[in-house]
N, C-alpha and C positions, 0 to 999 in steps of 0.2 A: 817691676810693674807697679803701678800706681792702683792707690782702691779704687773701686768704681763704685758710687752713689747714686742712686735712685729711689726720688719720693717728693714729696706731695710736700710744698713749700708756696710762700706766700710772695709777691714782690714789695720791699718795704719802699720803693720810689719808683720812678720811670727807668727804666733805660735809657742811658747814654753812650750814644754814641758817636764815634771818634774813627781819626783816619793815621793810618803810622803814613811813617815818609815816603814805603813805598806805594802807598796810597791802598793797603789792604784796610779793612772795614775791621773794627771790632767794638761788640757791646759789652760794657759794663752792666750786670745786674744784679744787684742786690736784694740777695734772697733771707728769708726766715723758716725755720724747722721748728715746731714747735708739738709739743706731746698734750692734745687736748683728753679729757676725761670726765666721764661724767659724773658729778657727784649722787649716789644714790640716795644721798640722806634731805639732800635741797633738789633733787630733781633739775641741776644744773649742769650747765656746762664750765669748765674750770680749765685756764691753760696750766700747763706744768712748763718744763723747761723749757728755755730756748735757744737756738744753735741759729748763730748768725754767719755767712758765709757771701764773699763776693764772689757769684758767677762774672765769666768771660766767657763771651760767644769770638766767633773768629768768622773773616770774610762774608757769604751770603746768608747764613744762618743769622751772624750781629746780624744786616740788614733788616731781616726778618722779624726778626726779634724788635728791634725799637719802632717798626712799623705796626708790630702786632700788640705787643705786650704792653702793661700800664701799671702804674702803683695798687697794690691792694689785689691783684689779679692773682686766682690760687692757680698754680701750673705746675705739674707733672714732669718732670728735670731728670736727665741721665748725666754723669759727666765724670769724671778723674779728677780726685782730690790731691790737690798737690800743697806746698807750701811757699806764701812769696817772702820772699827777704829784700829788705830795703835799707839802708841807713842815713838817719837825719840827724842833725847836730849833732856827729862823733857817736852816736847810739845806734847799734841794730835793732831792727825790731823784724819779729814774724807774724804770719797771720796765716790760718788755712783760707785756699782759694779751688775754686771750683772750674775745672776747664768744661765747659760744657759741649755736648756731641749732640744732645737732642731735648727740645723744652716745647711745650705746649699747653694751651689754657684747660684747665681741669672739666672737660662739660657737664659734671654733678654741677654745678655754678654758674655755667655759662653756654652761654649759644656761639658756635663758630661759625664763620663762613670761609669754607679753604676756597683759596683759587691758587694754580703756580704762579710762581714768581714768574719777575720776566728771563733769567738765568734758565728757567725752565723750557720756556717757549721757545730756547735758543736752542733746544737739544743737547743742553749739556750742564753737569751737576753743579761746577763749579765755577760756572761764568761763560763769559762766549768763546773764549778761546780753549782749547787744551794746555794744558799746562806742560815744559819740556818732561821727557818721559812717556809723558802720557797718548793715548789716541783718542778721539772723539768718535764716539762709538752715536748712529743715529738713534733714536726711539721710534717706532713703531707707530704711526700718525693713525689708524685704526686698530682698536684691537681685533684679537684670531675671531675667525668667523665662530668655530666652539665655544668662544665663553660667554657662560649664563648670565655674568654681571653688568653686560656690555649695553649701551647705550641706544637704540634704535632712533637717530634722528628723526627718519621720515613717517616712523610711526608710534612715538614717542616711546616712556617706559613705565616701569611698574615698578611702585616702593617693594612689592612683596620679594621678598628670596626665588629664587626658581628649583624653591625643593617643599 
């Protein structure tokens, strides 16, 4: 089993994104970890270390991601730390890399605006078709008439909690 990493990292470029042959989507993003602190004696703030790591998104999440995400964006990152091996001119080299599962813009920092994707609209997690294996299970086009957080179209709603 691979570790699992989660935390508050910074994007050092955009995301890029790219399509393999069998034409699944994946994002490149390059992430920074860094230990800030404050210095009590200058009433500053001071970076300490820093841990640089290329995240990869996979299929509608990349999507996502180079649609949402930008340089300098601080986001909140779940994902399995593996290691890539490559070798160029007769040398291996490794590097840690980051399989990412789930990433999003830090709102201390920023204002979101979520809407689904359109994979979403289609009733289904992972694109519009089921994948072999799998069944396409529909979603629920209103929610249950019991729940408090639910939407009242025709008679609008209310920011407050219903507690």
């Amino acid at each position: 089993m691979l570790p699992t990493l989660t935390g508050v990292g910074r994007l050092t470029a955009d995301p890029e994104l790219r399509f393999t042959q069998s034409q699944k989507a994946v994002a490149s993003v390059p992430l920074a970890f860094n230990s800030r602190r404050l210095n009590k004696q200058t009433n500053q703030w001071e970076d300490g270390d820093v841990f640089y790591i290329r995240g990869t998104a996979w299929e509608r999440l990349a999507e996502n991601v180079a649609e949402t995400l930008a340089k300098g964006m601080e986001v909140i990152v779940t994902g399995e730390i593996r290691t890539e091996s490559w070798e160029k001119d007769g040398q291996k080299h490794e590097r840690p890399a980051l399989l990412i599962r789930s990433i999003a813009p830090n709102l201390a920092f920023a204002i979101a605006t979520v809407s689904k994707d359109a994979a979403s609209q289609q009733n289904s997690q992972g694109g519009g078709r089921p994948q072999q294996g799998q069944t396409q299970r529909s979603r629920p086009t209103a929610p249950p008439a019991d729940d408090p957080w639910a939407v009242d179209q025709a008679q609008g709603y209310s920011n407050e909690p219903p507690f």
